[in-house]
TIVODREN-609878 format. One record per residue: residue number from 1; residue in three letters; x negated, y negated, z negated of N, C-alpha, C in turn. Coordinates in steps of 0.001 Angstrom, whole numbers, plus 500000, padded with zeros to 6 digits. Atoms other than C-alpha are relative to their C-alpha. Layout:
<dolos>
DOLO   torlo   kolkol      n_x      n_y      n_z     ca_x     ca_y     ca_z      c_x      c_y      c_z
DOLO     NUM      ala        X        Y        Z        X        Y        Z        X        Y        Z
...
</dolos>
This chain:
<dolos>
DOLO   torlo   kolkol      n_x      n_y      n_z     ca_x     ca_y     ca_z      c_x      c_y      c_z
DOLO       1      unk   501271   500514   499519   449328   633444   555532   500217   499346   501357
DOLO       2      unk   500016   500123   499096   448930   631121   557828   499485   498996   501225
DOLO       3      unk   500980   500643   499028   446904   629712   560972   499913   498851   500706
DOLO       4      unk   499595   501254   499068   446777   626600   562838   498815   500106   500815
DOLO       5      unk   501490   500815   498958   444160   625908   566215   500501   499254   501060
DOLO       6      unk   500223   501097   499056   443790   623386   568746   500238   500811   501176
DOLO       7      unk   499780   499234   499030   444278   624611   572214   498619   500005   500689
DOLO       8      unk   501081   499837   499688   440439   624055   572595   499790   501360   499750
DOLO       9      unk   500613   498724   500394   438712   627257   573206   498593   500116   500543
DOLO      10      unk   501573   500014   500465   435010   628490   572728   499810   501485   500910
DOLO      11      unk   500254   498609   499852   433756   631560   574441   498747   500606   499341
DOLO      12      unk   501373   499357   500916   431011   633848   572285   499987   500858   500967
DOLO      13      unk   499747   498775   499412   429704   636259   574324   498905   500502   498367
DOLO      14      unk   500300   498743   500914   428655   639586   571732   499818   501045   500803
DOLO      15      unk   500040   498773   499306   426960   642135   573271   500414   499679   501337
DOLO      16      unk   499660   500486   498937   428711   642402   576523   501467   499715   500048
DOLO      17      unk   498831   500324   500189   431777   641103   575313   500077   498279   500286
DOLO      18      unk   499944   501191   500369   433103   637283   575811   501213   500079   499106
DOLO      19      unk   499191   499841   500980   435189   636437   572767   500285   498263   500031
DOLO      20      unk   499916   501209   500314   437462   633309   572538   500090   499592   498543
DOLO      21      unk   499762   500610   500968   437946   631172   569597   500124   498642   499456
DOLO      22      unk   499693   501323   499890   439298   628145   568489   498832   498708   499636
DOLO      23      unk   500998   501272   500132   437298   624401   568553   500658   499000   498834
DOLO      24      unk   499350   501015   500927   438395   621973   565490   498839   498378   501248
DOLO      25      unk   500514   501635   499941   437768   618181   566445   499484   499407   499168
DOLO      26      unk   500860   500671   501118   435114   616100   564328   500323   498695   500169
DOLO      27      unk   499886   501662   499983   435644   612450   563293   499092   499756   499333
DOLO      28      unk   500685   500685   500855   433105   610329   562528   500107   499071   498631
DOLO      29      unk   500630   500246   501032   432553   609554   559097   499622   498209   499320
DOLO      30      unk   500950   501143   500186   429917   607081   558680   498827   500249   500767
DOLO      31      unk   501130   499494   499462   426717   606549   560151   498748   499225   498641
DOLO      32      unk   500856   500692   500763   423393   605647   558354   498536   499817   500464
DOLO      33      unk   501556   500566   499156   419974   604215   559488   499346   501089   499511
DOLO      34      unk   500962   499260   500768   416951   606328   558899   499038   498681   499877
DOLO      35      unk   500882   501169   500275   414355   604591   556776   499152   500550   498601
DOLO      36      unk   500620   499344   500960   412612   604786   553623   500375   499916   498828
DOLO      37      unk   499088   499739   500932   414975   604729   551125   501362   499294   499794
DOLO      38      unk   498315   500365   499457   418397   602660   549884   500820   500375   500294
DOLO      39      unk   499067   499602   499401   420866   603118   552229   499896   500893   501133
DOLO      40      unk   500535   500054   499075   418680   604143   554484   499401   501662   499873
DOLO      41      unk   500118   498360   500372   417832   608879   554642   498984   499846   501105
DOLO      42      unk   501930   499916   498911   414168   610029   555864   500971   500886   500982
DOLO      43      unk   499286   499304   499005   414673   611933   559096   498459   499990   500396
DOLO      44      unk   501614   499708   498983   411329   614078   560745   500621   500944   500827
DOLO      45      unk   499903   499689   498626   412105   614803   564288   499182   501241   500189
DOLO      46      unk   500584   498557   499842   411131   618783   565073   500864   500233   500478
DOLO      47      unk   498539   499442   499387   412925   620112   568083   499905   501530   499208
DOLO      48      unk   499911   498835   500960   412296   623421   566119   500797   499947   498924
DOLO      49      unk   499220   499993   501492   413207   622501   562838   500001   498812   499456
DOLO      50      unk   500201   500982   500745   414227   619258   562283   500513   499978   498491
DOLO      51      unk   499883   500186   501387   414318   618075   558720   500640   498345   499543
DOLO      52      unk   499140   501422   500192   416751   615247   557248   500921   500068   498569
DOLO      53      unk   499990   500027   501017   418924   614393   554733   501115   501887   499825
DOLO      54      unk   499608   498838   500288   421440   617591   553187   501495   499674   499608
DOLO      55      unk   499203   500405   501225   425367   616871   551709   499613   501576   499051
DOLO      56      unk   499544   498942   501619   425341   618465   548061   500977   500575   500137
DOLO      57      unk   498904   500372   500965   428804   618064   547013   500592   498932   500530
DOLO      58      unk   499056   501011   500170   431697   616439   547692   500967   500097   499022
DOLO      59      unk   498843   500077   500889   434346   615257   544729   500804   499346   500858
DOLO      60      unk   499059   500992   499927   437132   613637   544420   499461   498169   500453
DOLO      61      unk   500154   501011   500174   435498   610397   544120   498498   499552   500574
DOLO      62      unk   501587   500557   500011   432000   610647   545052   499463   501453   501313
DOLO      63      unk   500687   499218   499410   429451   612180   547630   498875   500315   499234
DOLO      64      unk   501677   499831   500514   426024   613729   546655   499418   500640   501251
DOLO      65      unk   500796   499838   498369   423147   613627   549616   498532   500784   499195
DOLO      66      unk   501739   500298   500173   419445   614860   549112   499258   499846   501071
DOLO      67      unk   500705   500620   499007   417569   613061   550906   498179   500699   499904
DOLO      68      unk   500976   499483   500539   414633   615143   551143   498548   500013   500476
DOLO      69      unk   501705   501119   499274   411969   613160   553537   500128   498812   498718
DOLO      70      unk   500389   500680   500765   412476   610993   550783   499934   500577   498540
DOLO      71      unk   499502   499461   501154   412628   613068   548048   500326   499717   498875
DOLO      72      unk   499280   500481   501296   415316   611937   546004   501262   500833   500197
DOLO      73      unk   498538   499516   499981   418833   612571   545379   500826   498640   499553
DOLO      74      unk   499292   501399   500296   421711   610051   546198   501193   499828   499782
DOLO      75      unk   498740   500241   500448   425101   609366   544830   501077   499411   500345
DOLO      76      unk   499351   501095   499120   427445   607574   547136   501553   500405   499001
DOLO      77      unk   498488   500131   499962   431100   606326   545994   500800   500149   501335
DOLO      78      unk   499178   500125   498924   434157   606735   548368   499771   498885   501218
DOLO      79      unk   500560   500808   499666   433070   603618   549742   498632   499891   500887
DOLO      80      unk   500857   499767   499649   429597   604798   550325   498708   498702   499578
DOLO      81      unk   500319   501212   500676   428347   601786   547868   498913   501238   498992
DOLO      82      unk   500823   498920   501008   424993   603862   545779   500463   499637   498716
DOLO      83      unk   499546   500224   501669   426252   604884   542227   498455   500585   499359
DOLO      84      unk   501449   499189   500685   422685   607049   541943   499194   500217   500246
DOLO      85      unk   500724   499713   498501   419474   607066   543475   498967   500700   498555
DOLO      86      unk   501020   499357   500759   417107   609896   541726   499137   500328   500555
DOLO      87      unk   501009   498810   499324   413585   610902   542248   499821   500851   499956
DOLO      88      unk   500024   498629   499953   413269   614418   543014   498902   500512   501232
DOLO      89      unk   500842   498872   498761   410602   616842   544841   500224   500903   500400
DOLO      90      unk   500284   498906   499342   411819   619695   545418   500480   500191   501173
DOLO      91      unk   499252   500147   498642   412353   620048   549005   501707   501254   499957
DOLO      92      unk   499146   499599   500358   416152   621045   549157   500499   500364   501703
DOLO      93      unk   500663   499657   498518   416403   622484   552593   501493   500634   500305
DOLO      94      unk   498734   499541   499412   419627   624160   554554   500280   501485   499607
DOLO      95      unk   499657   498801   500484   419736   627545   552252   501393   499607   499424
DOLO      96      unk   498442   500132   500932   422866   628406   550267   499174   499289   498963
DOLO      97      unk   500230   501048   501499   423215   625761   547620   501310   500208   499525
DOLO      98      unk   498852   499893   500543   425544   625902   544781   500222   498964   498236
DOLO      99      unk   500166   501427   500982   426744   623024   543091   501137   500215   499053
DOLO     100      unk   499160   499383   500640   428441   623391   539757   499431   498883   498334
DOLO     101      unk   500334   500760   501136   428618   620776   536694   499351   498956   500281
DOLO     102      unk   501194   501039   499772   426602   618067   537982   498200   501267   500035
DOLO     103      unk   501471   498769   499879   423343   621078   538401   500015   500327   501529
DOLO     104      unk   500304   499456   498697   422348   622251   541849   499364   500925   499493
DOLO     105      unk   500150   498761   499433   421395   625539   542489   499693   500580   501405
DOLO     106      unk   500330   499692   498971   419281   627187   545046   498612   500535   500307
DOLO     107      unk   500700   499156   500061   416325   628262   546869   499240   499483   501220
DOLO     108      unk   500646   499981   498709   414013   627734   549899   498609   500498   500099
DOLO     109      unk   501206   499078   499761   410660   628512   551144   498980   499430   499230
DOLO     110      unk   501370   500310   500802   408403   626936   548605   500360   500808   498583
DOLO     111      unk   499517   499686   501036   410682   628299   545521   500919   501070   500706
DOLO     112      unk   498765   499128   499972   413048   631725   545636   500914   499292   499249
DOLO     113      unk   498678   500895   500390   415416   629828   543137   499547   498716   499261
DOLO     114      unk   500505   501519   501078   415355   626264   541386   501555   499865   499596
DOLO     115      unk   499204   500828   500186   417712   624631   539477   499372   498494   499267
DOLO     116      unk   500604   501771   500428   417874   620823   538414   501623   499534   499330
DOLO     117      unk   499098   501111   499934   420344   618107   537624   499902   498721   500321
DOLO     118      unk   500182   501394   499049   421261   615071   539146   499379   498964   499355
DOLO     119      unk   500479   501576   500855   419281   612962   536101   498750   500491   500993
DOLO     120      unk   501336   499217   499932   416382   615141   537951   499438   500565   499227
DOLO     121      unk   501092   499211   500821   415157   617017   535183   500595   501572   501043
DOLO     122      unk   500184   498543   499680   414254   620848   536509   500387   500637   498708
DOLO     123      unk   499979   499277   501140   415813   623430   534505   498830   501209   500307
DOLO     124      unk   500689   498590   499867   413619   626383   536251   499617   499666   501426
DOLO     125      unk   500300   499873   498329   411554   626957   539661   499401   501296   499985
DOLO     126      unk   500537   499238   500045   410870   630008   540296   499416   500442   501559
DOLO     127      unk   500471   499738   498413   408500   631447   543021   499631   501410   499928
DOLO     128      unk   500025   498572   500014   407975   635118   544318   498433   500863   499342
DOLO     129      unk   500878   499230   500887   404776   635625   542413   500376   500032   498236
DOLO     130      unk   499273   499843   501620   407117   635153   538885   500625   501526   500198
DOLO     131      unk   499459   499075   499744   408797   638318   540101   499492   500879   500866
DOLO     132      unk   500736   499270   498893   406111   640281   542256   500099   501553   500275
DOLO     133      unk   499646   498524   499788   407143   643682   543191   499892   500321   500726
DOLO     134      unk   500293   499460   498681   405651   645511   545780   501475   500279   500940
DOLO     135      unk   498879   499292   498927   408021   646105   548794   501030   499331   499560
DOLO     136      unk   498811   500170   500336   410795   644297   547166   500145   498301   500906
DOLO     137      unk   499716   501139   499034   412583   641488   549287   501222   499750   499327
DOLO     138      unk   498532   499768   500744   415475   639764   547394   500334   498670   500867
DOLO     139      unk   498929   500596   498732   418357   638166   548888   500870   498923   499636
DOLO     140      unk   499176   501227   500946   420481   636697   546250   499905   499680   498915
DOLO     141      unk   499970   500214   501219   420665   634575   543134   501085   499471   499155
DOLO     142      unk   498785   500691   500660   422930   633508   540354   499890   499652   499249
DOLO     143      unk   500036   500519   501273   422370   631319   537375   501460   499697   498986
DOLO     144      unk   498560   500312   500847   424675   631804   534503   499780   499918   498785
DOLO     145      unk   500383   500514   501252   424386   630140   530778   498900   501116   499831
DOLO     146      unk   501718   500019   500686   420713   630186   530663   499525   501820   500660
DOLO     147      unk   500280   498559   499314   420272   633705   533033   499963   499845   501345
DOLO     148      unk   500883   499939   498565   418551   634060   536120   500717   501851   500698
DOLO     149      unk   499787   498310   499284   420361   637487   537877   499451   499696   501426
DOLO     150      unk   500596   499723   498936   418747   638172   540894   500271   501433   500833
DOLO     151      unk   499646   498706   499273   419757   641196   543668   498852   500028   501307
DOLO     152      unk   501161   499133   498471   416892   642783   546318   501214   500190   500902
DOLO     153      unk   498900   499230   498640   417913   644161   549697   500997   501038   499677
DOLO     154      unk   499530   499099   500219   418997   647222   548360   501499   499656   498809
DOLO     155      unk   499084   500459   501306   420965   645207   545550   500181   500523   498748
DOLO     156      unk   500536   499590   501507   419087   646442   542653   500179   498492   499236
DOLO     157      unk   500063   501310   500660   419544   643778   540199   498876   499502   498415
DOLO     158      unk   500778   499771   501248   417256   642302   537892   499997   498751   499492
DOLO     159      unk   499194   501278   501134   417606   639098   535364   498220   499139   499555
DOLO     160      unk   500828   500608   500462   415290   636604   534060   501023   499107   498827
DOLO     161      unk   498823   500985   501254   416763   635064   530482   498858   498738   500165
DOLO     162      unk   500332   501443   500106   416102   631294   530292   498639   499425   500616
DOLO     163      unk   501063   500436   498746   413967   630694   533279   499457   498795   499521
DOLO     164      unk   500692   501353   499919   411324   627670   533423   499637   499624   500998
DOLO     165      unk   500905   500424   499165   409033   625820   535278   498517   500765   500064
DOLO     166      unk   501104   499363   500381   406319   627969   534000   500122   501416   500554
DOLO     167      unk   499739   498901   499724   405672   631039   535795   499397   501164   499204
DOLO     168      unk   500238   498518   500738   404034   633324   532952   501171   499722   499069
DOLO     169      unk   498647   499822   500917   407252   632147   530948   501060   501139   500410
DOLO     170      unk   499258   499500   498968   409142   633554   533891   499817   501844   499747
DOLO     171      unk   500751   498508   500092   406985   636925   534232   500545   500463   498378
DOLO     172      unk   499633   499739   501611   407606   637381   530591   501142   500346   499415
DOLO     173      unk   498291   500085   500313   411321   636856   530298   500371   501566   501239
DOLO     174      unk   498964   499226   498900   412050   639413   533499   500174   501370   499224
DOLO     175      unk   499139   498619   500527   414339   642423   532789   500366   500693   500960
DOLO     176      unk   500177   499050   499124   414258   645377   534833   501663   500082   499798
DOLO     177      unk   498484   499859   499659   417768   646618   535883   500410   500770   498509
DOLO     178      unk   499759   500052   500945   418458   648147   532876   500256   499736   499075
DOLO     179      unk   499972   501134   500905   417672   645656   530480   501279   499100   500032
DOLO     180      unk   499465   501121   499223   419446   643385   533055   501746   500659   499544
DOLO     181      unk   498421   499756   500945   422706   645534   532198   500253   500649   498693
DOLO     182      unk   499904   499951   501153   422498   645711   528913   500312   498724   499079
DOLO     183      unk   499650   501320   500246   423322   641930   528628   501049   500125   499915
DOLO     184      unk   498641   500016   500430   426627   642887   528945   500508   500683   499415
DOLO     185      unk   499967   499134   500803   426928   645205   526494   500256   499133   498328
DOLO     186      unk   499519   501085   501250   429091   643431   523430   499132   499356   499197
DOLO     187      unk   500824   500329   500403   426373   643654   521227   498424   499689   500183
DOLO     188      unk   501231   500438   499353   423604   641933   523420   499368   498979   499313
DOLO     189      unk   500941   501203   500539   423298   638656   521672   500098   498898   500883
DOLO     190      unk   499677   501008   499382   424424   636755   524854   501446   499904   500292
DOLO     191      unk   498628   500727   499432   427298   634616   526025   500014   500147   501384
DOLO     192      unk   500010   500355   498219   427955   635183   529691   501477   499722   500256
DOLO     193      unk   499151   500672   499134   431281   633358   529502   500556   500571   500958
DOLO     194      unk   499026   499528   499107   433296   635443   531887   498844   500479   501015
DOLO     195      unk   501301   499624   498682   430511   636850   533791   499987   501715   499784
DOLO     196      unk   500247   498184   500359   430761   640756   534217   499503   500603   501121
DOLO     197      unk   500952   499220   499037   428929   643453   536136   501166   501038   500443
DOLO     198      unk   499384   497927   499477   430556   647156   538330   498987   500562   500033
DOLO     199      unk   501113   499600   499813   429168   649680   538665   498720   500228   501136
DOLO     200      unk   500938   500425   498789   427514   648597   541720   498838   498948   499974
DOLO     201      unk   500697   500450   500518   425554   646256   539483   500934   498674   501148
DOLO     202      unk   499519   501540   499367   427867   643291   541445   500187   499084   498974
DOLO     203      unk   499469   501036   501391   428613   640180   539287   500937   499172   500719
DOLO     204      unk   498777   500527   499639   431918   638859   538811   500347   498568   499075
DOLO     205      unk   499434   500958   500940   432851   635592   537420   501517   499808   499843
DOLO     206      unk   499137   500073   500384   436363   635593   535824   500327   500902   500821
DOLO     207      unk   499029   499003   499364   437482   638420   537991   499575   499868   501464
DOLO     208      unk   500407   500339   498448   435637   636899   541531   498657   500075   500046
DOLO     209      unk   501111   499862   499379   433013   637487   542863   499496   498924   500051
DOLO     210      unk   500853   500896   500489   429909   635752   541776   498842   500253   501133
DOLO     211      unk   501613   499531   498789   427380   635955   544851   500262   498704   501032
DOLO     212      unk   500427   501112   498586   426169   633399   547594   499240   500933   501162
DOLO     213      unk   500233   499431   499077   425390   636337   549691   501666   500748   500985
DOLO     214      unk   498488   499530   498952   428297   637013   552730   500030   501135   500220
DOLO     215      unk   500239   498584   499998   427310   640583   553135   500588   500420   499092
DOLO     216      unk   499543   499061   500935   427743   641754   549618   502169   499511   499990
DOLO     217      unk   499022   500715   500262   431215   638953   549329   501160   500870   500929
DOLO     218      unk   499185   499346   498944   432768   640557   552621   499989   501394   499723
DOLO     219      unk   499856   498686   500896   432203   644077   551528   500452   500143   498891
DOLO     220      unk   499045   500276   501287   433706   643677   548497   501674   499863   500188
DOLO     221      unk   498640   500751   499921   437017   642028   549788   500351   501482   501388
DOLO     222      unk   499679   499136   499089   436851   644786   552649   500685   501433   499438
DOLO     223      unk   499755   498666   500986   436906   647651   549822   501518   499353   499007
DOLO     224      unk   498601   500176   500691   439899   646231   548032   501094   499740   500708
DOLO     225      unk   498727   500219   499025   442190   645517   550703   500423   501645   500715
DOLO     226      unk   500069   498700   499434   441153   649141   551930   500422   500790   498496
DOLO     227      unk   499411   499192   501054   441957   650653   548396   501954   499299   500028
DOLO     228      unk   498750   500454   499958   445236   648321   548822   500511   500379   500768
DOLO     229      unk   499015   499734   499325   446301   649651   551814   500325   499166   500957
DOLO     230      unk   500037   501247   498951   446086   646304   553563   499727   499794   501223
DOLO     231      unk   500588   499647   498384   445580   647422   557220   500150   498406   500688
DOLO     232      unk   499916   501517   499540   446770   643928   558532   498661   499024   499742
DOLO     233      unk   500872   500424   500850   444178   642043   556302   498699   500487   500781
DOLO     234      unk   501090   499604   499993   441209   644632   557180   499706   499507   501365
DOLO     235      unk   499973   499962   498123   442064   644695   560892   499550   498599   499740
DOLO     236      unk   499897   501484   499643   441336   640516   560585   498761   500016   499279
DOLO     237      unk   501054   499722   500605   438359   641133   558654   498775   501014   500987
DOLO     238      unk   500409   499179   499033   437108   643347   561028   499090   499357   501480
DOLO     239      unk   500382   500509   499189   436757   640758   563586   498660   498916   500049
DOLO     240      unk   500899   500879   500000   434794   637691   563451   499332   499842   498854
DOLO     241      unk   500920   500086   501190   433982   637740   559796   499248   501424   500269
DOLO     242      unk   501310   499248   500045   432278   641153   560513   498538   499734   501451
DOLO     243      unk   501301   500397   499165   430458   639626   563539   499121   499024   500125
DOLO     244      unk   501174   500464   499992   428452   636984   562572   498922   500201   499750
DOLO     245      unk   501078   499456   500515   425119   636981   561603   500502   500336   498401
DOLO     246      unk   499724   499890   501510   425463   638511   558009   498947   499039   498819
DOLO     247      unk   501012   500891   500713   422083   636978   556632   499556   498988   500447
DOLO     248      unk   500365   501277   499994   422137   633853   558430   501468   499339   499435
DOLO     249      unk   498273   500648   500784   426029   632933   556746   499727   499283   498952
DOLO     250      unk   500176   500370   500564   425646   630696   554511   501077   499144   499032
DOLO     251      unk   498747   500472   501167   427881   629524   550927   499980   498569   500694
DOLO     252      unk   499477   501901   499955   429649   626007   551327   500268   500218   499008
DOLO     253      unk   499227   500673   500781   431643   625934   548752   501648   500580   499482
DOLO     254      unk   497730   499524   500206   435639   626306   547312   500509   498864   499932
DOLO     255      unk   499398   500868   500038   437907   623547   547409   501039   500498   498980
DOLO     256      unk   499162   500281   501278   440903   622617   544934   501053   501372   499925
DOLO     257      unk   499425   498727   499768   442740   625762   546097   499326   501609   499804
DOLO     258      unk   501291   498810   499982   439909   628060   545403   500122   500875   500944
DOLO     259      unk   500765   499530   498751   439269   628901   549283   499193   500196   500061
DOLO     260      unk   501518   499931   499273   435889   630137   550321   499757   499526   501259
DOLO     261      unk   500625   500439   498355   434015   628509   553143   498566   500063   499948
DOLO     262      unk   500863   499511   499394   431437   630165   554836   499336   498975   501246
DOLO     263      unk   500527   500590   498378   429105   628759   557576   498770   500598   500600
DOLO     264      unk   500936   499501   498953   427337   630381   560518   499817   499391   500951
DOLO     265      unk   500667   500487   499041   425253   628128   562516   501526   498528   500479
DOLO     266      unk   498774   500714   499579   428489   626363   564358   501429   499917   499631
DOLO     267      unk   498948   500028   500164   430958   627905   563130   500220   500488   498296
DOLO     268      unk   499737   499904   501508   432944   628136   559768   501296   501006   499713
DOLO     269      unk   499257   498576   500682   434914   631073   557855   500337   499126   498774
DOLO     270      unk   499447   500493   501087   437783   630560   555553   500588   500693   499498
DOLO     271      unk   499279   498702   500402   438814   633007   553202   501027   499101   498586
DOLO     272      unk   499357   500344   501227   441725   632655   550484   499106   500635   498849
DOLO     273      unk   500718   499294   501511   441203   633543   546794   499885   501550   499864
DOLO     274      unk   500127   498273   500066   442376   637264   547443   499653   500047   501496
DOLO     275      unk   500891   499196   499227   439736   637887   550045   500885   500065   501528
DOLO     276      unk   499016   500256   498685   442526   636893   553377   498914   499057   500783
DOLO     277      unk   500231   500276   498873   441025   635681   556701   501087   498800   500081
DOLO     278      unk   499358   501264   499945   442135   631774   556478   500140   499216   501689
DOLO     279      unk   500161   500586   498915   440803   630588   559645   498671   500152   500569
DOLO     280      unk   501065   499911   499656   437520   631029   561693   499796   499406   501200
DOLO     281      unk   499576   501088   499065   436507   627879   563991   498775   499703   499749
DOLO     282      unk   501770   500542   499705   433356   626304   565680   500730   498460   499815
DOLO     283      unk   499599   501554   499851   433270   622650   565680   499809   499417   501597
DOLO     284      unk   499917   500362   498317   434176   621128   569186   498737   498844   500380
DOLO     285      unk   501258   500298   499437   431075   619098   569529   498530   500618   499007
DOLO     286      unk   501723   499797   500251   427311   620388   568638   499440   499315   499009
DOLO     287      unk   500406   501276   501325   426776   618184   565589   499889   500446   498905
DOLO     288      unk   500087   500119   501100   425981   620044   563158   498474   500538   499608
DOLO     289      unk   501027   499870   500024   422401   619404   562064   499127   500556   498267
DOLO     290      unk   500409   499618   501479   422620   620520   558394   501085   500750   499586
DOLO     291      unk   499144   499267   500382   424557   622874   556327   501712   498972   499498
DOLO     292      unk   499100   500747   500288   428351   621819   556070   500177   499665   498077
DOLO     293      unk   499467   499866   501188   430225   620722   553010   501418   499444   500035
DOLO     294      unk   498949   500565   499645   433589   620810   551814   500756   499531   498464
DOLO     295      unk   499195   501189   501049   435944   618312   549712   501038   501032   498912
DOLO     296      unk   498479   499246   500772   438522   619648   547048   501363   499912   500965
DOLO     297      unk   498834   499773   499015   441077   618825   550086   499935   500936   500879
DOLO     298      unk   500174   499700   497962   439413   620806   552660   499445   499862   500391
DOLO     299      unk   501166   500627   498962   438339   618994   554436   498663   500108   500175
DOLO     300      unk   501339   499765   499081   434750   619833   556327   499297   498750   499937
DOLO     301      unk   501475   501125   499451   431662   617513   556143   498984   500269   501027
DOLO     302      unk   501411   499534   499289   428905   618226   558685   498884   498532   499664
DOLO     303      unk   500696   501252   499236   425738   615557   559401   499341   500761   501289
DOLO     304      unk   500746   499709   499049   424397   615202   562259   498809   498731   499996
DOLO     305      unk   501129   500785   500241   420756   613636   562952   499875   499801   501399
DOLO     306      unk   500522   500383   498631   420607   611536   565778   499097   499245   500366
DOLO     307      unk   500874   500532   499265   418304   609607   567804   499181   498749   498678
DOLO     308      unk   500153   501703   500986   418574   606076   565267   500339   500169   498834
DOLO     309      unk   498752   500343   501195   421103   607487   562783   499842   501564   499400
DOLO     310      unk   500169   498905   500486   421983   610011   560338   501256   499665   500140
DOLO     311      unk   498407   500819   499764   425942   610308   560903   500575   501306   499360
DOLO     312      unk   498709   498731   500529   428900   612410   559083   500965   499760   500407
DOLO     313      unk   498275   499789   498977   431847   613655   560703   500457   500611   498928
DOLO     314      unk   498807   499081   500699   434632   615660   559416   501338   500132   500761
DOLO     315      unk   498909   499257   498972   437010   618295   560485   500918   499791   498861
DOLO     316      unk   498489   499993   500173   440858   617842   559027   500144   501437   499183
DOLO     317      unk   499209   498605   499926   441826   620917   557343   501510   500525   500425
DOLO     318      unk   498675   499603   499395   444458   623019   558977   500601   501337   499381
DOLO     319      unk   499422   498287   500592   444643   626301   556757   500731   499688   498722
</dolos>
């Protein structure tokens, strides 16, 4: 395993601790006008909470933006020449998003989860009166062939089969935790494709961990390195991935190496496939006005929303 940083350094203070840590360098990108559609991404000015466009997804070959003052979704080539401009409403906002097949996946404050695809059709929106349960506050979601799993605070889990747009469809379909593991039970009647449960009610896809929550993801990788014996590993785990915020961390993504990248506010977490402490690094200027995203190389997207422009940088990967 192994590390690369800049000789830039960051101080955090924690508590009454100051803590250094390394700065990556951002290169600009591109920039893009704000306007009212085209080439052109809405942008509403809120020193609170401004709102602008989002990256999806980056491929090989292509970007995906949602532009969500305009509410569409846009398709840029390498080039940055439009291959796709869709109308879309649902506001797509700086939660974990999880992009997978051409489908988005996700969640914000008008909807607990939605999915779509990039033609824009909605496969499902669901909102917290489809699932109303006194006292219950849930945290994470996961759509998997045609299944809605869902985990509370406590990480009770409970399922919705073949979600809609309709919320007494919704109400109708939900499966109490029980039910919910009884899907995987040979003779259920469903396909979940490599999708399995512990007995902690966690879900695993092919053997990894299936969650867009950093809490449950890091606990997980903490308990197997600690059944391994991995003191090196934990000790590095220990540090900065256990001190960010836990519920403001938010999924990016995996690249072609199947890395995880995490992002908290400024800074970004990089874990290998077996759960290793890749790298953990702020970005050396203040620019990042939306959730990152990253390429099958690596490589880091941020935007930032400035004054005239909507602009993307990108950090180099070094892990």
């Amino acid at each position: 395993m192994k590390r690369r940083f800049t000789t830039s350094i960051f101080l955090l203070i924690v508590g009454v601790n100051a803590v250094a840590y390394p700065l990556y360098e951002i290169k600009l990108v591109n920039c893009f006008s704000i306007g009212r559609g085209g080439s052109d991404f809405g942008y509403r000015l809120n020193p609170i909470d401004p709102s602008g466009p989002v990256i999806l997804s980056i491929t090989d070959d292509r970007y995906y933006f949602s532009d969500t003052i305009n509410k569409r979704i846009v398709v840029y080539d390498k080039l940055f020449e439009i291959e796709l401009d869709v109308n879309h409403d649902v506001n797509i906002g700086h939660e974990n998003i999880r992009f997978e097949g051409g489908f988005i996946f996700g969640g914000n404050v008008d909807y607990l989860s939605y999915g779509f695809s990039l033609t824009g059709q909605t496969i499902f929106l669901m909102s917290i009166n489809d699932i109303d349960y006194p006292g219950r506050n849930y945290r994470s979601f996961w759509y998997h062939n045609g299944i809605l799993f869902i985990h509370d605070v406590h990480n009770n889990l409970v399922s919705i089969t073949n979600p809609s747009v309709d919320p007494a469809v919704n109400r109708a379909s939900l499966r109490s935790t029980e039910e919910t593991r009884a899907l995987f039970l040979p003779d259920s009647g469903y396909d979940l494709e490599g999708l399995t449960i512990d007995e902690q009610d966690r879900l695993f896809l092919y053997g990894e961990p299936a969650t867009l929550d950093y809490q449950v993801f890091l606990e997980y990788w903490q308990e197997q390195h600690r059944a391994a014996g991995n003191d090196e590993v934990l000790e590095q785990l220990a540090g900065w991935p256990s001190r960010v915020s836990m519920r403001g961390t938010r999924y990016v993504g995996r690249d072609a190496d199947r890395n995880w990248y995490w992002n908290d506010h400024m800074a970004m977490i990089v874990f290998s496939p077996q759960g290793e402490l890749l790298d953990f690094f702020v970005f050396a200027e203040q620019k990042v006005s939306a959730r990152p995203a990253v390429c099958p190389e690596g490589n880091i997207y941020v935007m930032h929303y400035a004054e005239e422009s909507v602009d993307i940088y990108r950090v180099d990967r070094r892990w």
